[in-house]
KEFITOR-353456 format. One record per atom (N, C-alpha, C): residue number from 1; residue in one letter; atom name; x, y, z. Coordinates in steps of 0.001 Angstrom, whole numbers. Atoms other than C-alpha are relative to their C-alpha. Layout:
# KEFITOR-353456
{NUM,"a","CA",{X,Y,Z}}
...
//
This chain:
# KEFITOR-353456
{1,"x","N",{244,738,-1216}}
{1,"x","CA",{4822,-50537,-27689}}
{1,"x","C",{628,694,1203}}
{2,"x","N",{-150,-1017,-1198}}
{2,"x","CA",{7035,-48520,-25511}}
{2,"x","C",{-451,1081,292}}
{3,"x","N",{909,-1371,-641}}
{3,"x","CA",{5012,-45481,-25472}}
{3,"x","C",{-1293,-662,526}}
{4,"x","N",{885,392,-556}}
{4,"x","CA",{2147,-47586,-24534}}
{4,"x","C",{563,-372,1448}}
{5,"x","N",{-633,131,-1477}}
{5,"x","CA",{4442,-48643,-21322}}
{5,"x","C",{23,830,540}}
{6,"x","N",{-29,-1287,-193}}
{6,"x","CA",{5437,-45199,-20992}}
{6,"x","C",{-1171,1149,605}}
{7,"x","N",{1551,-629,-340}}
{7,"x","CA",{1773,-44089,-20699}}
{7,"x","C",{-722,-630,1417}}
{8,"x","N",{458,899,-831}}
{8,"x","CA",{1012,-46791,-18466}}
{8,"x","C",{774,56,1337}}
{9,"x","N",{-786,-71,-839}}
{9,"x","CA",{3826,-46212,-16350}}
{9,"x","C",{-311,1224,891}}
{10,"x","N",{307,-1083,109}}
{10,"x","CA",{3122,-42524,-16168}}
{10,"x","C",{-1739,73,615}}
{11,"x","N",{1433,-25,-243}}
{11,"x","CA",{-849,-42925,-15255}}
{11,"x","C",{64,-375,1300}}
{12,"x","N",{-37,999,-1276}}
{12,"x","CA",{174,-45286,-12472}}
{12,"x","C",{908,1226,1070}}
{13,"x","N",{-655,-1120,-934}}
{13,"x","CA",{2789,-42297,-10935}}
{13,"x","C",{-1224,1091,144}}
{14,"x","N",{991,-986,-621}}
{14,"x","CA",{-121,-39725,-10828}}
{14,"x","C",{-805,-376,834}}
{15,"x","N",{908,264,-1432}}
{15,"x","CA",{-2714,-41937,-9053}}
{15,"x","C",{561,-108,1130}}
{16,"x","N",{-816,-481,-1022}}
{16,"x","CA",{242,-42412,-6798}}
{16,"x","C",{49,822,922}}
{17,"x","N",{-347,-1235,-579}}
{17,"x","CA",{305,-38729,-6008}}
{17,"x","C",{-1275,631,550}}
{18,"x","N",{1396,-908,-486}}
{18,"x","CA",{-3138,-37882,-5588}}
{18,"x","C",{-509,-234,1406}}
{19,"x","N",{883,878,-857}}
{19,"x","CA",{-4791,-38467,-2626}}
{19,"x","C",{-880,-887,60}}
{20,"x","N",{1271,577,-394}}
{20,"x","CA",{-6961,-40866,-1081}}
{20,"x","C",{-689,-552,871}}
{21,"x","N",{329,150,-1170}}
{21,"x","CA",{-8628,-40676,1851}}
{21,"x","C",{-1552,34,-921}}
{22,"x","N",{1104,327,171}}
{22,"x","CA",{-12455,-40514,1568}}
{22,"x","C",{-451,1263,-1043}}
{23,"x","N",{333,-1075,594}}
{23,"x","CA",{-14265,-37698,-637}}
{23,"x","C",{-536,1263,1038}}
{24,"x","N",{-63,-729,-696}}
{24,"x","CA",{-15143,-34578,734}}
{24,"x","C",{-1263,-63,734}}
{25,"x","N",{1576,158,30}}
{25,"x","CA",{-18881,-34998,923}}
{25,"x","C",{-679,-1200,1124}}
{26,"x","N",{-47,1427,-1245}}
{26,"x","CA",{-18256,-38365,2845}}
{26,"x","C",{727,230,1220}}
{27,"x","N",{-368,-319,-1352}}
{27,"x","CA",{-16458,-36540,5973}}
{27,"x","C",{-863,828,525}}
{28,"x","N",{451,-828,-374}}
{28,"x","CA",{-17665,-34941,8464}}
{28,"x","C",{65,1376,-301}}
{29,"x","N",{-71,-1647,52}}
{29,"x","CA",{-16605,-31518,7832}}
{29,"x","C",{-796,342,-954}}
{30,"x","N",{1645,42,1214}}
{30,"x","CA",{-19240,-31605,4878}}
{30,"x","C",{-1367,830,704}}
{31,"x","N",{1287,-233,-944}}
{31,"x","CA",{-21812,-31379,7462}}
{31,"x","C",{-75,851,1596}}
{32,"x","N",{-202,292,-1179}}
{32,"x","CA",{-20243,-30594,10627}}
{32,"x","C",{440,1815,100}}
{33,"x","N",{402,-1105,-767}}
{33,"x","CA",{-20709,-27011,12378}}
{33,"x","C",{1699,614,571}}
{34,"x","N",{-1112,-547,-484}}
{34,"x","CA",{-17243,-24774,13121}}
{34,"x","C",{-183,377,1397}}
{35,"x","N",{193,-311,-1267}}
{35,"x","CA",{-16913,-24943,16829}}
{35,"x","C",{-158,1494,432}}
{36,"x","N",{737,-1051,93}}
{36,"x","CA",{-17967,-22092,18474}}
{36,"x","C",{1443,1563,455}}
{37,"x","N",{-1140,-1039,-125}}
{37,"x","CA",{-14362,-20426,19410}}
{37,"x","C",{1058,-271,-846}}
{38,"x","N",{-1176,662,1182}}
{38,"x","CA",{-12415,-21756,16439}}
{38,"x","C",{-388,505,-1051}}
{39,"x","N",{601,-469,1676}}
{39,"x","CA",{-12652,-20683,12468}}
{39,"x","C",{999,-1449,-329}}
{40,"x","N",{-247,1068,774}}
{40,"x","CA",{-11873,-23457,9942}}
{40,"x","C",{431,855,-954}}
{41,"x","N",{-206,-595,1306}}
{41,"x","CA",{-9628,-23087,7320}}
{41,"x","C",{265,-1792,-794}}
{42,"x","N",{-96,794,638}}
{42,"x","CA",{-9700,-25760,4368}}
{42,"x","C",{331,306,-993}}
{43,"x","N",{-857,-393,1296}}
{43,"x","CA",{-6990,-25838,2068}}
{43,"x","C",{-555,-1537,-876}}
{44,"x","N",{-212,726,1255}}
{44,"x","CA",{-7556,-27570,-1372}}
{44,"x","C",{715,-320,-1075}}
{45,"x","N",{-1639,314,1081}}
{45,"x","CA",{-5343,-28467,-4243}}
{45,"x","C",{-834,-789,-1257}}
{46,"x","N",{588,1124,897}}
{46,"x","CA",{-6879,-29948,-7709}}
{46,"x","C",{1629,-425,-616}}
{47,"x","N",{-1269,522,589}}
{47,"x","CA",{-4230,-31359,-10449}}
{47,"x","C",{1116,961,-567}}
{48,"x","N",{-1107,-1097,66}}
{48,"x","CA",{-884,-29653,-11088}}
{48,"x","C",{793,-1248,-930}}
{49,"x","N",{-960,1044,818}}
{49,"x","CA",{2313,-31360,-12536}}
{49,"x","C",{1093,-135,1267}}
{50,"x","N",{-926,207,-1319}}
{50,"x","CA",{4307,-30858,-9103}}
{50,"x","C",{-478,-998,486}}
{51,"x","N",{758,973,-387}}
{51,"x","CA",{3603,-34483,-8069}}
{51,"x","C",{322,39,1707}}
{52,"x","N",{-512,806,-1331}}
{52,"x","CA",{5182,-34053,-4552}}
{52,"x","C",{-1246,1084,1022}}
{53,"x","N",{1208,-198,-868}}
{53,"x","CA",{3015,-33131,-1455}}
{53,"x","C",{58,1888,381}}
{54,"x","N",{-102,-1587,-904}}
{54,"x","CA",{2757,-29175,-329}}
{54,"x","C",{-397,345,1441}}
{55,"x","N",{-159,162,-1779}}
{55,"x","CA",{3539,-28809,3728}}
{55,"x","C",{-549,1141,150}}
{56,"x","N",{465,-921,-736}}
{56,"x","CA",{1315,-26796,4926}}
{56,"x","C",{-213,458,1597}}
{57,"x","N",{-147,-373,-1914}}
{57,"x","CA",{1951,-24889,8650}}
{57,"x","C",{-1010,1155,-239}}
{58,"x","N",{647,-1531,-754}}
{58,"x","CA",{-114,-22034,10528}}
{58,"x","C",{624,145,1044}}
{59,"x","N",{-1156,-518,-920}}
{59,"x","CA",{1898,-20150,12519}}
{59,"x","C",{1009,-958,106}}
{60,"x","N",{-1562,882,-273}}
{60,"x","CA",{5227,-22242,11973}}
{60,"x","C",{-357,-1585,358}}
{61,"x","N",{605,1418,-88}}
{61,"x","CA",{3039,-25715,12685}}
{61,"x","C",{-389,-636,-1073}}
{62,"x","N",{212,978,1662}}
{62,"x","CA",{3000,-28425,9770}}
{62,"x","C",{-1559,-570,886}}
{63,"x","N",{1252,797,-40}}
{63,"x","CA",{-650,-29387,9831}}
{63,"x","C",{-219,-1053,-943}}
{64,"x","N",{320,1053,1215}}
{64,"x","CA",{102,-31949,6904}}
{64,"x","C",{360,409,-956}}
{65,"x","N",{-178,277,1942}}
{65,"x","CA",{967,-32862,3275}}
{65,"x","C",{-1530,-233,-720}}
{66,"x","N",{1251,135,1047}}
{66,"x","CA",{-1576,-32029,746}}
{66,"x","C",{597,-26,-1225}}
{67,"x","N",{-213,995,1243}}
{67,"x","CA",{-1632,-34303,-2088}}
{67,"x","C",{-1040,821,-1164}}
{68,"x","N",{593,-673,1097}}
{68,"x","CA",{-2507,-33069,-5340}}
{68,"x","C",{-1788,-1055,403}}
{69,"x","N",{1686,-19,63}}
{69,"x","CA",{-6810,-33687,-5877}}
{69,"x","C",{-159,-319,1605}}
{70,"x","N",{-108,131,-1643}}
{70,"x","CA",{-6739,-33099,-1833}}
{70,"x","C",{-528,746,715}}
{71,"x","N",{176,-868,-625}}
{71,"x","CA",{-7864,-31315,600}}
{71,"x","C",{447,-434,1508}}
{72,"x","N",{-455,388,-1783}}
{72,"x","CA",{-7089,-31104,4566}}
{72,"x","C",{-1184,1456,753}}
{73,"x","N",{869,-731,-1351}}
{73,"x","CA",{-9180,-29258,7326}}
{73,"x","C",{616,169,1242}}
{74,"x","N",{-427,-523,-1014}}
{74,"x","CA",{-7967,-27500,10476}}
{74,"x","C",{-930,1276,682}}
{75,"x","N",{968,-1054,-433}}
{75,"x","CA",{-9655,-25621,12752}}
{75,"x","C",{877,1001,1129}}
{76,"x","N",{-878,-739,-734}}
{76,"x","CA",{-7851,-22745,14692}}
{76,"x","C",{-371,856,609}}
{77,"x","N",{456,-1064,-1038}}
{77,"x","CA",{-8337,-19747,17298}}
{77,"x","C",{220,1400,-786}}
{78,"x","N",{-302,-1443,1032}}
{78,"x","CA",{-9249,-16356,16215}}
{78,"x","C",{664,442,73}}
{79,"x","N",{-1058,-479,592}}
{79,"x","CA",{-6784,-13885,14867}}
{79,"x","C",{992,-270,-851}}
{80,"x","N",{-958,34,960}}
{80,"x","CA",{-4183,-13395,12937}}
{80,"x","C",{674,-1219,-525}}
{81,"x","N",{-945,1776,386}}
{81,"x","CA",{-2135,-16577,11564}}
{81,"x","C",{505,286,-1642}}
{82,"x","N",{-326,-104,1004}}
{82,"x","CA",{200,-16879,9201}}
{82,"x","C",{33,-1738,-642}}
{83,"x","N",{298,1357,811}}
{83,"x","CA",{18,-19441,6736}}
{83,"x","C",{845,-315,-913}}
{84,"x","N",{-770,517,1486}}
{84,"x","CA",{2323,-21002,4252}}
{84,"x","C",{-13,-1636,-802}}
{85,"x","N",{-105,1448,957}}
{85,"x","CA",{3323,-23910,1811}}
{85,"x","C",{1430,-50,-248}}
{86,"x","N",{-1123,97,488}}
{86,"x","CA",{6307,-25340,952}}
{86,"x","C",{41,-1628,-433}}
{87,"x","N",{-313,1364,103}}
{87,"x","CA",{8281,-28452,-248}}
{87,"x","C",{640,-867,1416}}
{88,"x","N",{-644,326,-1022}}
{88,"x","CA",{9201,-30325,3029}}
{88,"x","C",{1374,-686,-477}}
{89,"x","N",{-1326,193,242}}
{89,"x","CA",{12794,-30861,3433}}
{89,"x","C",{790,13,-868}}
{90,"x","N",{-330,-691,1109}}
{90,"x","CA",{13544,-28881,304}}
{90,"x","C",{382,1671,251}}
{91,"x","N",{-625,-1147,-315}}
{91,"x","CA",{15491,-25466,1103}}
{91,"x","C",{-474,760,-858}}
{92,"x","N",{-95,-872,1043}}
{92,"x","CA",{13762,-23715,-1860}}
{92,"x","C",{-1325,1301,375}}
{93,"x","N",{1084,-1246,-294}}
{93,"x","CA",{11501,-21067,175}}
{93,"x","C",{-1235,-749,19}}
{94,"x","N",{1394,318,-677}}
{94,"x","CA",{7906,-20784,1305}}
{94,"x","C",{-786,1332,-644}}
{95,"x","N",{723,-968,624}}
{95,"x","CA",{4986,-19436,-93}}
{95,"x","C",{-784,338,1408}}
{96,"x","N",{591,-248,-1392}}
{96,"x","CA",{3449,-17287,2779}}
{96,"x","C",{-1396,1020,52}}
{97,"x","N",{1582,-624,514}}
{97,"x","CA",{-227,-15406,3413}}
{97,"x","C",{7,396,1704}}
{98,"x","N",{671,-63,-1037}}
{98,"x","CA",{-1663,-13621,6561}}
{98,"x","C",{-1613,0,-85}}
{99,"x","N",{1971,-111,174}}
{99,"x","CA",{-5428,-14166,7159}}
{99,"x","C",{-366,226,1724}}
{100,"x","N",{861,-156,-1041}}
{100,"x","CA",{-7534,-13058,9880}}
{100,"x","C",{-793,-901,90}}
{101,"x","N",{1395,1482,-678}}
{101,"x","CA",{-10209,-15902,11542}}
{101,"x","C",{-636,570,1202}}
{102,"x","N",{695,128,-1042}}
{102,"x","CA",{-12747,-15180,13439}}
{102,"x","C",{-1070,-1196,145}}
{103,"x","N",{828,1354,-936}}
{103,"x","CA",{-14808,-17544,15714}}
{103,"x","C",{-1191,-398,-915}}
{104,"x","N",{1205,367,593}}
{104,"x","CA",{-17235,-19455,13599}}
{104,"x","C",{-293,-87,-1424}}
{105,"x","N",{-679,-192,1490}}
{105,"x","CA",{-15853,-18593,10287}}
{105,"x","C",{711,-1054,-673}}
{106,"x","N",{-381,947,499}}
{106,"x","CA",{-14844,-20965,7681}}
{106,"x","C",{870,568,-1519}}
{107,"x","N",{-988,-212,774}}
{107,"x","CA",{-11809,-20141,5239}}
{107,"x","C",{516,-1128,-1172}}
{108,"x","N",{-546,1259,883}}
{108,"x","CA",{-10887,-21712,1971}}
{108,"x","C",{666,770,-421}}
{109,"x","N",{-826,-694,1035}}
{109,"x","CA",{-7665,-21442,380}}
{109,"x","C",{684,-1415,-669}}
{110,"x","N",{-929,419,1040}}
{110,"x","CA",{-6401,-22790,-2971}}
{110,"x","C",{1066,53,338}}
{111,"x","N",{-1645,115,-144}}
{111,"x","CA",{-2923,-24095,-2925}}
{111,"x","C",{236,-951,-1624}}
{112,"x","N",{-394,392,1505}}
{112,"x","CA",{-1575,-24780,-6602}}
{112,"x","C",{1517,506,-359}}
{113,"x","N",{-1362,-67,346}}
{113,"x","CA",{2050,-24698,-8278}}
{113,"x","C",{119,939,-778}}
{114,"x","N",{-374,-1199,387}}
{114,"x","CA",{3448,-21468,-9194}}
{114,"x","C",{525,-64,-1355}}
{115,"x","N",{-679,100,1266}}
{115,"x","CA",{3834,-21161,-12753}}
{115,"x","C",{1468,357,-103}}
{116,"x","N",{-1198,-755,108}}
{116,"x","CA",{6885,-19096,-12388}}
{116,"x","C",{1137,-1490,29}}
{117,"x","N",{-837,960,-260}}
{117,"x","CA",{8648,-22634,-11224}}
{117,"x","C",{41,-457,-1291}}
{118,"x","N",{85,717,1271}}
{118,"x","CA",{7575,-23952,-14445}}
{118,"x","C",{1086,478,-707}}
{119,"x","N",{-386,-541,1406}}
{119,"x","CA",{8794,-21463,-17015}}
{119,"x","C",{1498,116,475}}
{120,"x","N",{-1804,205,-343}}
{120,"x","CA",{12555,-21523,-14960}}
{120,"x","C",{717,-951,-1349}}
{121,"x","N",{-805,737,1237}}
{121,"x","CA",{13673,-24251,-17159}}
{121,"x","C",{-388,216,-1273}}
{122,"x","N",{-203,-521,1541}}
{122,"x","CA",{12903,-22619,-20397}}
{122,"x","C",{987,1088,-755}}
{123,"x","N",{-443,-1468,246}}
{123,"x","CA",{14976,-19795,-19854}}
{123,"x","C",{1606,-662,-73}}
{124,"x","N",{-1490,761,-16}}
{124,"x","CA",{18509,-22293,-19597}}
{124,"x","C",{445,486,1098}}
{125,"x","N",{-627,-477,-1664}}
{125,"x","CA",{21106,-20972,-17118}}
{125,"x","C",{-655,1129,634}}
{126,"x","N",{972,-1147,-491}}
{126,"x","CA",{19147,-17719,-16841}}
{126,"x","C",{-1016,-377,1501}}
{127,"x","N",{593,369,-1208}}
{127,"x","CA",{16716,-19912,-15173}}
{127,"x","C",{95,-926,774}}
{128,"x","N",{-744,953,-691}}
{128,"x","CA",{18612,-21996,-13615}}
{128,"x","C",{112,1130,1563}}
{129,"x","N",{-456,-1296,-893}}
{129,"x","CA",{19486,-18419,-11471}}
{129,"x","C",{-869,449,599}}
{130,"x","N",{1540,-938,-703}}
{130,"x","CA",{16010,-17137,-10939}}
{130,"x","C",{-306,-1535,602}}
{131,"x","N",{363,1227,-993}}
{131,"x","CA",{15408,-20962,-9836}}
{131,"x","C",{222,511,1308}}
{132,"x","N",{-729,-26,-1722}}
{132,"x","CA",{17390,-20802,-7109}}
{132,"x","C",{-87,1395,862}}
{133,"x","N",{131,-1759,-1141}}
{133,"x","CA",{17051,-16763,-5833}}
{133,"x","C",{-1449,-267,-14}}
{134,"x","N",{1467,-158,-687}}
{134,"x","CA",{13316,-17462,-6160}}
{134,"x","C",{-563,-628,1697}}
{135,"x","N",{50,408,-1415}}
{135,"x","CA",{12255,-17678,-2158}}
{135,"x","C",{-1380,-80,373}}
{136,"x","N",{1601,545,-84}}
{136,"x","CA",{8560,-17896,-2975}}
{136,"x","C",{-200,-1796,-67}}
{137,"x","N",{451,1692,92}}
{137,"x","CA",{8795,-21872,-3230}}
{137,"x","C",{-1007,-113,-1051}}
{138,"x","N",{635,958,984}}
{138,"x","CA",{6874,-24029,-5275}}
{138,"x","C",{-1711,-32,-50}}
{139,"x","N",{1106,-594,422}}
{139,"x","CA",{3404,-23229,-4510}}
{139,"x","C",{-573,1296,585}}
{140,"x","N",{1022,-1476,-657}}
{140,"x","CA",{791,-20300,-3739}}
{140,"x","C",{-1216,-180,463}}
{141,"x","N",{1306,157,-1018}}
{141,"x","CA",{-2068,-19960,-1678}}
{141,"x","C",{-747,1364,-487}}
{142,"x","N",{921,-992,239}}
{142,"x","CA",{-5141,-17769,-2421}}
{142,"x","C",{-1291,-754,126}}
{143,"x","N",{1164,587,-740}}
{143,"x","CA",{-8068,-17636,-960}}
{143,"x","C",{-1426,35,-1188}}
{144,"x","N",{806,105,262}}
{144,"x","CA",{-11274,-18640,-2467}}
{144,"x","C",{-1446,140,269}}
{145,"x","N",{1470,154,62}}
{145,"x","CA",{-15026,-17818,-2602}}
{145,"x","C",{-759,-1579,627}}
{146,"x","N",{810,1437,-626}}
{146,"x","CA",{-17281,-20395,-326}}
{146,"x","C",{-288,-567,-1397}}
{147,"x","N",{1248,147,1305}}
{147,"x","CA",{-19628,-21284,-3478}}
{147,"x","C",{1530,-443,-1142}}
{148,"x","N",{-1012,769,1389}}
{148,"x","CA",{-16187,-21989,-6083}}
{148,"x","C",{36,-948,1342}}
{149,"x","N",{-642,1142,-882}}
{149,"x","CA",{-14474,-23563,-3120}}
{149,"x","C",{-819,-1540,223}}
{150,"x","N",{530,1277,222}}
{150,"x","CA",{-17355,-26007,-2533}}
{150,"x","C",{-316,-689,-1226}}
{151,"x","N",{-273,766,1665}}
{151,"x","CA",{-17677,-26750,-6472}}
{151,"x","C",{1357,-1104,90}}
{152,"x","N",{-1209,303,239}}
{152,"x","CA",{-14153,-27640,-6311}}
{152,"x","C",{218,-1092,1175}}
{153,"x","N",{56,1199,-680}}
{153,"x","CA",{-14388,-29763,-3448}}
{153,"x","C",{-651,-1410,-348}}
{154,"x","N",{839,933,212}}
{154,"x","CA",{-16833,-31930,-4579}}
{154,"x","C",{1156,-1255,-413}}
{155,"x","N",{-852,1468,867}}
{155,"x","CA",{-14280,-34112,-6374}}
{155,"x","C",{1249,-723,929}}
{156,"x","N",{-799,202,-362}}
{156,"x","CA",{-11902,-33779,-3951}}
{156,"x","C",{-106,-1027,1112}}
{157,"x","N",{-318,619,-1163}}
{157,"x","CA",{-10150,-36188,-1136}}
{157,"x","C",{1250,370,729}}
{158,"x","N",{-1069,-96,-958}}
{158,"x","CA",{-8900,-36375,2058}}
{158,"x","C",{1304,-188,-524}}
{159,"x","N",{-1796,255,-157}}
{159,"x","CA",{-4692,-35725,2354}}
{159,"x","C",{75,-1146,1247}}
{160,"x","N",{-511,181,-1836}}
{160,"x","CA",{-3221,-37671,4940}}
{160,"x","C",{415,857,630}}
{161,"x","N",{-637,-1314,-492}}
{161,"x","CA",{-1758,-35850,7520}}
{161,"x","C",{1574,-745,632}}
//
């Protein structure tokens, strides 16, 4: 009976974590045209085991917490921009990326939890050590193919911001 609680308890903390704003298909950005001096970038996220949110900035600006099965949309001015993820108000580093944008262009990047965080606690104090000197943070960003990216959206929902 207590692993049936346990399970139940446990099911109820993930829907918790996920997002839920509308699906992707049901916002505008589905349909809706990248202004004409801006590029879009749309970060996604499916399920992980890191239940907490990943802060994503461009150029040093938090554009929002993306919730695991999430996505968020931003639209920005061409050039350069750097991009990262991290845990907000967690000192444990940032995962970071430069991408180029030009005007009219639409950017997807995956954001998912760095295995490396995982396998730390298997290693005992060892990785207790590489925990803490690791300054990549908790997740990674890589960019994705239009054609996966919209597969992978399909399921997904709005983050808050």
């Amino acid at each position: 009976m207590l692993n049936i609680r346990l399970y139940v308890v446990f099911l109820f903390l993930l829907s918790a974590c996920s997002a839920a704003g509308p699906k992707f298909q049901d916002t505008p950005f589905a349909l809706q045209q990248v202004p004409d001096d801006k590029g879009r970038i749309i970060f996604l996220r499916g399920f992980d085991v890191d239940f907490r949110s990943a802060t994503l900035a461009v150029d040093g600006a938090v554009i929002g917490g993306l919730e695991q099965k999430g996505f968020i949309v931003t639209d920005v001015g061409p050039g350069d921009h750097a991009i990262s993820a991290s845990v907000r108000y967690v000192p444990l580093g940032e995962y970071a990326i430069t991408m180029n944008v030009r005007a009219g262009e639409t950017h997807y990047i995956k954001v998912s939890q760095r295995l490396e965080r995982i396998t730390y606690s298997l290693l005992g104090p060892l990785g207790t050590t590489l925990f803490f000197l690791d300054r990549k943070g908790e997740f990674k960003l890589e960019t994705l193919a239009a054609a996966v990216a919209r597969k992978e959206l399909e399921e997904l929902k709005l983050s808050k911001y």
